[in-house]
MARZATI-395691 format. One line per field, with one value per residue (C-alpha): residue number from 1; residue in three letters; x, y, z. Coordinates in Angstrom, 1 decimal, always signed. Layout:
# residues N
k	[NUM, ...]
r	[ala, ...]
east	[X, ...]
north	[Y, ...]
up	[Z, ...]
//
This chain:
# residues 380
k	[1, 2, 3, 4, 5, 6, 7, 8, 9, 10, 11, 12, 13, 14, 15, 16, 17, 18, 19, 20, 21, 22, 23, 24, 25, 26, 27, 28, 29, 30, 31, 32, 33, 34, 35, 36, 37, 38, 39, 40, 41, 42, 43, 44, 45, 46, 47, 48, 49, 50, 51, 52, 53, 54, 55, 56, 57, 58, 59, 60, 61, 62, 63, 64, 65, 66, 67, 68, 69, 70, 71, 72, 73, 74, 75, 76, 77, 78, 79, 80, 81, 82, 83, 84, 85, 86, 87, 88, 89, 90, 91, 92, 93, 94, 95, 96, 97, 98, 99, 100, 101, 102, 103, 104, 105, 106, 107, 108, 109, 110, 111, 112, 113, 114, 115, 116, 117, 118, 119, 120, 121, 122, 123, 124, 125, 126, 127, 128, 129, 130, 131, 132, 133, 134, 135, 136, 137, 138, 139, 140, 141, 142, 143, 144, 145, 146, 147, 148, 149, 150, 151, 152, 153, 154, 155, 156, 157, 158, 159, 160, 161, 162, 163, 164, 165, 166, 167, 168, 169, 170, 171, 172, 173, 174, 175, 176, 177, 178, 179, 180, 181, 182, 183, 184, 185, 186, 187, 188, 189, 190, 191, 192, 193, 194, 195, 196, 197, 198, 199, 200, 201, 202, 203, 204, 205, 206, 207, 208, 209, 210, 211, 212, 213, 214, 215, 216, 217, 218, 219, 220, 221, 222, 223, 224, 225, 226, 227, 228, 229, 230, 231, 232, 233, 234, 235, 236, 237, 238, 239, 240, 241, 242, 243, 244, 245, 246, 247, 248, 249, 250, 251, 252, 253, 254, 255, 256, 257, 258, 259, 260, 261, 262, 263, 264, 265, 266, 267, 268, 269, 270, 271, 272, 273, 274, 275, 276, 277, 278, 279, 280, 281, 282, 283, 284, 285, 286, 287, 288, 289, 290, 291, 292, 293, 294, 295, 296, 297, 298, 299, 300, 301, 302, 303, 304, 305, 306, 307, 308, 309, 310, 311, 312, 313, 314, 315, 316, 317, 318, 319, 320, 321, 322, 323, 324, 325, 326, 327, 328, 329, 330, 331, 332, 333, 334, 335, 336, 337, 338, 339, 340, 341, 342, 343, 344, 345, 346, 347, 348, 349, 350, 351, 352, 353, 354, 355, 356, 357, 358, 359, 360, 361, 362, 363, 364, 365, 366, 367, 368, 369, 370, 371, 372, 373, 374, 375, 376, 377, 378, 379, 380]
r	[unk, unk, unk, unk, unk, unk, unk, unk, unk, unk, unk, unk, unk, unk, unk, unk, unk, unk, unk, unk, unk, unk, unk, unk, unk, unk, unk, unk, unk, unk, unk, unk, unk, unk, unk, unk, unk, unk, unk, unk, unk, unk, unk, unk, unk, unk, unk, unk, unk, unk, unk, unk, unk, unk, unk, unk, unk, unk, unk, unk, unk, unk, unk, unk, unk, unk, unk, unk, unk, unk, unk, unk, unk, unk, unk, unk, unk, unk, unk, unk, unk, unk, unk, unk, unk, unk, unk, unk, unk, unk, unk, unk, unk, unk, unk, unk, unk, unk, unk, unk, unk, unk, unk, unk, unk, unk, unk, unk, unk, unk, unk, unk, unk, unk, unk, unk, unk, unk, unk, unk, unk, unk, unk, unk, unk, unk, unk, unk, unk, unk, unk, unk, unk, unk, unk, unk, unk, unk, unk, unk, unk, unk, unk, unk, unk, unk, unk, unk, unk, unk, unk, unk, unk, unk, unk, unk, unk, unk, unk, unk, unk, unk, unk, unk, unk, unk, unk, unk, unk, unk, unk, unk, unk, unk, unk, unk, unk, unk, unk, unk, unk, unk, unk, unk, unk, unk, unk, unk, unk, unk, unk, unk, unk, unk, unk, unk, unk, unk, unk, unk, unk, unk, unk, unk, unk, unk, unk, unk, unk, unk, unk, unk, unk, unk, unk, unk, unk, unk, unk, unk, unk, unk, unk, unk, unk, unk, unk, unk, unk, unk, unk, unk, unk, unk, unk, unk, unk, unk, unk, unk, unk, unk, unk, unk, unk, unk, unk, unk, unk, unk, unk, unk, unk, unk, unk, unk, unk, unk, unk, unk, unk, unk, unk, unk, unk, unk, unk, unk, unk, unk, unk, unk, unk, unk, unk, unk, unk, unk, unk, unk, unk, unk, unk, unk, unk, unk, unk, unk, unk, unk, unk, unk, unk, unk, unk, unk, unk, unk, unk, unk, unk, unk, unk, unk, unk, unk, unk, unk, unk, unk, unk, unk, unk, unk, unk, unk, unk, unk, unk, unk, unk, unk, unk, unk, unk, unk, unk, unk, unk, unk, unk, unk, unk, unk, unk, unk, unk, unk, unk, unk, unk, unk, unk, unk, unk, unk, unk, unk, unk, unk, unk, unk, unk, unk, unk, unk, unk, unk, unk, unk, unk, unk, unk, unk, unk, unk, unk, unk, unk, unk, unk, unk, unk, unk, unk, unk, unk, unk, unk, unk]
east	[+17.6, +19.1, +19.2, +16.0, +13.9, +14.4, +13.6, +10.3, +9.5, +10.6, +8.5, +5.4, +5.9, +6.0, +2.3, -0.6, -2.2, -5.9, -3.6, -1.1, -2.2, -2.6, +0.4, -1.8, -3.0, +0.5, +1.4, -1.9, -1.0, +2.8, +2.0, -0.9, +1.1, +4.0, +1.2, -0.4, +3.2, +3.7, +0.2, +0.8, +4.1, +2.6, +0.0, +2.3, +4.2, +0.8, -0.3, +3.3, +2.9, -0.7, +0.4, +3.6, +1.7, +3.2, +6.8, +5.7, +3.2, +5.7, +9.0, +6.6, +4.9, +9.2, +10.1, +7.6, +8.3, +11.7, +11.7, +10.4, +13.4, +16.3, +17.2, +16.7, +18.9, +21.3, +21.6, +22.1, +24.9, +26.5, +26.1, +28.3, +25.4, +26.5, +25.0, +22.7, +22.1, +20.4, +18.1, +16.9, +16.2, +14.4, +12.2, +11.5, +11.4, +9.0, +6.9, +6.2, +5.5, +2.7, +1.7, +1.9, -0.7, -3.0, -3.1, -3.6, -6.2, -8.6, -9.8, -11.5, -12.4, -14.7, -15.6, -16.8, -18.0, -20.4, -21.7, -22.4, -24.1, -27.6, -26.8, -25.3, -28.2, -30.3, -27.8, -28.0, -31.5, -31.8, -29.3, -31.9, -34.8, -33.1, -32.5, -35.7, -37.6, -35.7, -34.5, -37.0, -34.9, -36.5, -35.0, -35.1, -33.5, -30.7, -30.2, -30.3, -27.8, -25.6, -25.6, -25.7, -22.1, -20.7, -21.5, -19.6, -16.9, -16.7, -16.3, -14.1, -11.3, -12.2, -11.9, -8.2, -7.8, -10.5, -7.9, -5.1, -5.4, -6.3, -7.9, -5.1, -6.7, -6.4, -4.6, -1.9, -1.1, -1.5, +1.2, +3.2, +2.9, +3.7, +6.5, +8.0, +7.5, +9.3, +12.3, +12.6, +12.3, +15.3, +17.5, +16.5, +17.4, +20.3, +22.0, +20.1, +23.8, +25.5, +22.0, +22.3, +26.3, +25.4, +22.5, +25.2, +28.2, +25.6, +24.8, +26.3, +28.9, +26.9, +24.1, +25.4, +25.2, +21.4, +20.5, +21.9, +20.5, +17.1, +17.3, +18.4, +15.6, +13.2, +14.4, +14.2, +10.4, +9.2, +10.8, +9.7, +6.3, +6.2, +7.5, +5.5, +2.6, +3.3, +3.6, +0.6, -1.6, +0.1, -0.6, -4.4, -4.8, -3.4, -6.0, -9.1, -8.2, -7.9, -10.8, -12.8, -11.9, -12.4, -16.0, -16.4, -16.9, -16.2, -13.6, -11.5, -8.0, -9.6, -11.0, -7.2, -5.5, -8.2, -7.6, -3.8, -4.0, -6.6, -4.2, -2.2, -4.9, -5.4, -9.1, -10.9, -9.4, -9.9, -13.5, -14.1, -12.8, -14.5, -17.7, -17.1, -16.4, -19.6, -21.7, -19.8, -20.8, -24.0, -25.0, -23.8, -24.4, -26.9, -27.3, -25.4, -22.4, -22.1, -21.7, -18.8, -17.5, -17.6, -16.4, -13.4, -12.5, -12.5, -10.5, -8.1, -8.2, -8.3, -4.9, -3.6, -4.2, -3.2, -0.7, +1.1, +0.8, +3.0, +5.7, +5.7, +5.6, +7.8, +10.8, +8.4, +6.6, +3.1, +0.3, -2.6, -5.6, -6.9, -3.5, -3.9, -7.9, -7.4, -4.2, -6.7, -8.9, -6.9, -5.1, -8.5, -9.7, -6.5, -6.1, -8.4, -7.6, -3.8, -4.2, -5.5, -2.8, +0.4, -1.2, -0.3, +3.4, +3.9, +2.4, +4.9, +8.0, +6.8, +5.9, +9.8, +11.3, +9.7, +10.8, +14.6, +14.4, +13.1, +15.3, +18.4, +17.3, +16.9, +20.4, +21.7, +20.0, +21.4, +24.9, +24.3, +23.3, +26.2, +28.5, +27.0, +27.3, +30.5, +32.4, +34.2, +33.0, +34.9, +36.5, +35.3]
north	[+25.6, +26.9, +30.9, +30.3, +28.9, +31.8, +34.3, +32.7, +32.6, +36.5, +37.1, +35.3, +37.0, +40.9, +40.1, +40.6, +37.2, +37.6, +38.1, +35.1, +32.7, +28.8, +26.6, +24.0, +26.9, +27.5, +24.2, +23.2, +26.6, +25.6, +22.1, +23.5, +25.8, +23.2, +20.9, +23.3, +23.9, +20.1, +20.0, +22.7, +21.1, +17.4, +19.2, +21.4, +18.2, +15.7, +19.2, +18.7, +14.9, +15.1, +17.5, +15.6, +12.3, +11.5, +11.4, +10.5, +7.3, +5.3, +6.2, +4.4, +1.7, +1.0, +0.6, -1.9, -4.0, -3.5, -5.0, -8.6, -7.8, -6.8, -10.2, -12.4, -9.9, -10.1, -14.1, -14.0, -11.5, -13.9, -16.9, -14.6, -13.0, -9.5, -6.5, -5.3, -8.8, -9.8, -6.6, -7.1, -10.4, -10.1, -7.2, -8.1, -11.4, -10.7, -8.7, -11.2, -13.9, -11.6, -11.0, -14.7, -15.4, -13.0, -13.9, -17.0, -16.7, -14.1, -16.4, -19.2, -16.4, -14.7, -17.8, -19.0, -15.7, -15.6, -19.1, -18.0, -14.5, -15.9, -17.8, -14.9, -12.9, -15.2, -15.7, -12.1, -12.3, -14.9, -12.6, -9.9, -12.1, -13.3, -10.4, -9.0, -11.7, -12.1, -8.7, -6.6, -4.9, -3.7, -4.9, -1.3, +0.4, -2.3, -1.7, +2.2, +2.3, -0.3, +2.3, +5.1, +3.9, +2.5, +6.3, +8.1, +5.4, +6.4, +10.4, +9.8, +8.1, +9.9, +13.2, +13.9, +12.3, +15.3, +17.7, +16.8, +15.2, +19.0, +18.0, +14.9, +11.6, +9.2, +6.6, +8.5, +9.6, +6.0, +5.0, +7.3, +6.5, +2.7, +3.4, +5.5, +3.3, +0.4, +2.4, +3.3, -0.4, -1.2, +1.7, +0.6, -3.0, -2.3, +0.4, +0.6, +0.6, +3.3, +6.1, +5.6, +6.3, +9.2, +10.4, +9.7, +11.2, +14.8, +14.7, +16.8, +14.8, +15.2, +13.6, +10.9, +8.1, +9.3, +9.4, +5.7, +4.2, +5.9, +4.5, +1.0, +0.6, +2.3, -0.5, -2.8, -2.6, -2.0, -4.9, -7.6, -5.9, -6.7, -9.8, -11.0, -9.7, -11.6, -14.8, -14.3, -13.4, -16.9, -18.9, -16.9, -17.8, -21.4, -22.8, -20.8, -22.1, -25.4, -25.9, -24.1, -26.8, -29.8, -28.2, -27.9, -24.1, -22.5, -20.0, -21.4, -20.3, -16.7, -16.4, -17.7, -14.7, -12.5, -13.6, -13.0, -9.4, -8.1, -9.5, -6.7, -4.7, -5.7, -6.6, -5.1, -7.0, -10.6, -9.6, -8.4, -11.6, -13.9, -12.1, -13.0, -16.4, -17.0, -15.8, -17.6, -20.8, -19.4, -19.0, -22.7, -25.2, -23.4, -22.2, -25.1, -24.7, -21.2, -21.8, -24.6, -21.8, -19.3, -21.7, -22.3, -18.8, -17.9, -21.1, -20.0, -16.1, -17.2, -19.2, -16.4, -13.7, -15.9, -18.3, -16.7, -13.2, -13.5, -15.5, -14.3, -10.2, -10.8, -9.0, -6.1, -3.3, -4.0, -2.0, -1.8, -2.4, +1.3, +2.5, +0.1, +1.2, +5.1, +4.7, +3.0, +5.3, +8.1, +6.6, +5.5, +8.8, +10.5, +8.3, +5.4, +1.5, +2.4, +4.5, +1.5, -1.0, +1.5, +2.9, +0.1, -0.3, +3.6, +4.0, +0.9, +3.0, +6.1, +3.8, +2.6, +5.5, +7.5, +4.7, +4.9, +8.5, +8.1, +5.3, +7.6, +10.7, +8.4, +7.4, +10.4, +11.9, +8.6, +9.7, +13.3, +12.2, +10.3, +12.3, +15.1, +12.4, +11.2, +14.9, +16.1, +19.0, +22.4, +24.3, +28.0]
up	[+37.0, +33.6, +32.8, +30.6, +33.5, +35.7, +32.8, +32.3, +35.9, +36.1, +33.0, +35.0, +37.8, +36.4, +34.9, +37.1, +37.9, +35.8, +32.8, +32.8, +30.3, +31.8, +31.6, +29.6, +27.5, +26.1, +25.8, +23.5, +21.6, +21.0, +19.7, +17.6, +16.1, +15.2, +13.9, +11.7, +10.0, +9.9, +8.0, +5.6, +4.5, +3.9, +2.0, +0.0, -0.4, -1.7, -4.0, -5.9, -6.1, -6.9, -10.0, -11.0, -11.3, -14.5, -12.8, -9.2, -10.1, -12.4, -9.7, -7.3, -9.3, -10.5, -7.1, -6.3, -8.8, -8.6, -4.8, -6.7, -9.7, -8.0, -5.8, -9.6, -11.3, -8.7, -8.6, -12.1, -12.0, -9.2, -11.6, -14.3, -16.3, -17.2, -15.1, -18.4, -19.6, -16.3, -15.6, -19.3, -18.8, -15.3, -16.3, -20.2, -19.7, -16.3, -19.0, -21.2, -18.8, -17.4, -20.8, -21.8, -18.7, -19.5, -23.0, -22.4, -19.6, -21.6, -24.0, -21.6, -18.8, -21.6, -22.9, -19.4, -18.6, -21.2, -20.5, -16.7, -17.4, -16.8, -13.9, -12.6, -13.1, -11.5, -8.2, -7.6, -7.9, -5.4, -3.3, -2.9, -2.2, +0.9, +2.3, +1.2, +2.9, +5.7, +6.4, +5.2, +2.6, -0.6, -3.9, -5.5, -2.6, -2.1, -6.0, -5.6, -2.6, -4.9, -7.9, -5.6, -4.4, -7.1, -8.8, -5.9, -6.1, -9.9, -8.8, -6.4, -8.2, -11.6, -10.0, -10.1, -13.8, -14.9, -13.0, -14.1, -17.8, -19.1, -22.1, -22.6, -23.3, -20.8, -23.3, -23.9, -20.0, -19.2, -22.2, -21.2, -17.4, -18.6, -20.7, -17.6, -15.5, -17.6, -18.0, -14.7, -13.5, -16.0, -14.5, -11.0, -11.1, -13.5, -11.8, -8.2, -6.0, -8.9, -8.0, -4.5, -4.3, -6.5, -3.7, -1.1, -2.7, -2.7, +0.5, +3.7, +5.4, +8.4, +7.5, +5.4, +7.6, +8.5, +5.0, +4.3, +7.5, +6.8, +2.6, +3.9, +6.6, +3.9, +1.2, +3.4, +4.7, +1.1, +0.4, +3.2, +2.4, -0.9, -0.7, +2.1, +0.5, -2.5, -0.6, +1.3, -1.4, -3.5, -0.7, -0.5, -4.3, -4.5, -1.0, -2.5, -6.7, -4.8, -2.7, -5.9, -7.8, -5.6, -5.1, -8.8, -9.2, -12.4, -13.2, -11.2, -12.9, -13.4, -9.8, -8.6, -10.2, -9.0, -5.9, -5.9, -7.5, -4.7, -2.0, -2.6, -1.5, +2.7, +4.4, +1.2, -1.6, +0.4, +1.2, -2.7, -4.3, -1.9, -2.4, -6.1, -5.5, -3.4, -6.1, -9.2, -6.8, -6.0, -10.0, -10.4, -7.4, -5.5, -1.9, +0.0, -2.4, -1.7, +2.1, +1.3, -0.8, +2.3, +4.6, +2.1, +1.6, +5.1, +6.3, +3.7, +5.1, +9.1, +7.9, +6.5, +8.9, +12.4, +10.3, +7.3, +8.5, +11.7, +10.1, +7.0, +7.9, +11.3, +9.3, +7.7, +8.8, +10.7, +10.6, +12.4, +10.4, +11.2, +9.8, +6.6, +6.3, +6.2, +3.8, +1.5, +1.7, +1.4, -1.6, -3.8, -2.8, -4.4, -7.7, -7.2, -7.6, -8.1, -5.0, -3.1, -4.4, -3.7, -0.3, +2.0, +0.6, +0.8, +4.5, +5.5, +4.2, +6.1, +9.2, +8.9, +7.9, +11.1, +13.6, +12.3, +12.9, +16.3, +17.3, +16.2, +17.9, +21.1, +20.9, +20.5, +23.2, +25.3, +24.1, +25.1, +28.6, +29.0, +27.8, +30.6, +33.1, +32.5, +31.7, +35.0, +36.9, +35.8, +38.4, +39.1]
//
């Protein structure tokens, strides 16, 4: 029993018994107090990021895409392509591929678009009358709860751009968010190692080797993230554009990308596209096609979720699905759709960066015990 022990059981026993305060009482009291410090930090800290937007959106959108960059750059600077020529290569050349795509994609997806906008209208139509007649639901209130949420959806994620843009238009923060954001990405992949020696080289000697460890496992789970994301959602888009097209459903090339650029956004962005894809089918083949549709999409998604996603993700951070559900939520809420593509990636680094903290602190407290054990007892 250490000196601090006996000074607590003094203290307890100089106070009269109907005025000691329960043990549990002052544990639930110490950790509450802890937690509500722990709270007002992360919310001092979201406050800042919230205001800095500008800065803190583009830093995180760059290192995103900088996870898909860097490995290309780097195999063309092994293969003797200077250090500048092969970041502007991967990222401008990345650019106008994605440019090139959707340039070339617009034209037919309008032109199909337009062709199916009766159809369409009439599938939804046939939508509600199913589940009017067969579950009782009125057509204007399913219509009114459908506005009623797509308005608050609307509030939600315009609320902090009428905050923060102060009169601004949102053209030129979004310009200028792009342009950031571009730079950035060029700096990142061109000169990643150079800013992280420079990090390093301003840190305490002491904590150095935390710091790296903590940046490596950080990189590391964005990374497999991202990448396993991207796989996943290639391999979603590829078995859904294929059985679209063997079934004969339009906007198949369209719905494909659609389908690749919700992947990034876990359980909703699956169950958004597919919806779409049921009632593109519905507009054009009818009732039975929709089903094959259905069954197609979720083949493609049971695949994915017991198949892809165990091998695939092994190396990266998993989440539980409540953890991935209340990041979404919290980011759309914050700064909408953008907030519900960069939640996922951001609560995996956090997930990582917390377990490398906790694994460290375990081994040090394993050293510390050892150390105890293993010193010889001093003599009186």
């Amino acid at each position: 029993m250490n000196d601090e022990e006996l000074r607590r059981q003094r203290e307890r026993r100089s106070i009269p018994e109907r005025l000691r305060v329960p043990s549990w009482l002052q544990t639930l009291t110490a950790w509450t107090w802890r937690l509500l410090v722990v709270l007002i930090g992360v919310s001092a800290i979201l406050v800042m990021l919230i205001r800095l937007y500008i800065v803190t959106l583009p830093v995180v959108v760059a290192l995103v895409l900088a996870t898909l960059c860097v490995p290309v750059a780097r195999w063309l600077e092994a293969h003797g392509a200077h250090r500048m020529v092969a970041a502007s290569t991967v990222v401008f050349g990345g650019i106008a591929a994605f440019a090139g795509i959707i340039a070339a994609l617009t034209p037919a997806f309008v032109r199909e678009v337009r062709e199916l906008g009766p159809t369409v209208g009439e599938a939804l139509d046939t939508v509600l009358l199913f589940l009017e007649d067969n579950f009782g639901w009125d057509r204007a209130e399913v219509l009114t709860m459908f506005d009623e949420g797509m308005q608050a959806l609307s509030e939600q994620s315009g609320r902090l751009a009428s905050q923060v843009l102060s009169g601004a238009t949102i053209a030129v923060q979004s310009v200028t968010a792009l342009v950031l954001s571009l730079v950035l990405l060029f700096f990142f992949v061109k000169d990643g190692a150079q800013i992280v020696d420079w990090f390093l080289a301003r840190t305490p000697p002491t904590y150095r080797d935390t710091v790296r460890a903590v940046g490596r496992r950080a990189w590391f789970a964005l990374t497999g993230f991202i990448r396993g994301t991207a796989l996943v959602a290639l391999v979603d888009a590829l078995g859904i554009g294929i059985g679209l097209a063997i079934v004969g459903v339009p906007l198949v090339l369209p719905i494909a990308v659609l389908v690749f650029l919700a992947s990034f956004i876990p359980i909703i962005g699956a169950f958004v596209t597919g919806l779409l894809a049921m009632l593109v089918a519905l507009a054009t083949g009818g009732f039975q096609q929709a089903m094959i549709v259905l069954a197609i999409v979720l083949g493609v998604q049971q695949l994915e979720s017991n198949v892809l996603q165990p091998v695939i993700m092994r190396r990266a951070v998993n989440l539980h699905p409540v953890v991935i559900l209340t990041a979404l939520a919290a980011g759309a809420t914050l700064i909408g759709v953008l907030g519900a593509f960069l939640a996922v990636p951001v609560a995996a680094v956090a997930a990582a960066v917390g377990n490398e903290l906790r694994l460290r602190h375990e081994a040090r407290l394993r050293t510390g015990a050892a150390t105890a054990t293993a010193s010889p007892p001093t003599a009186d």
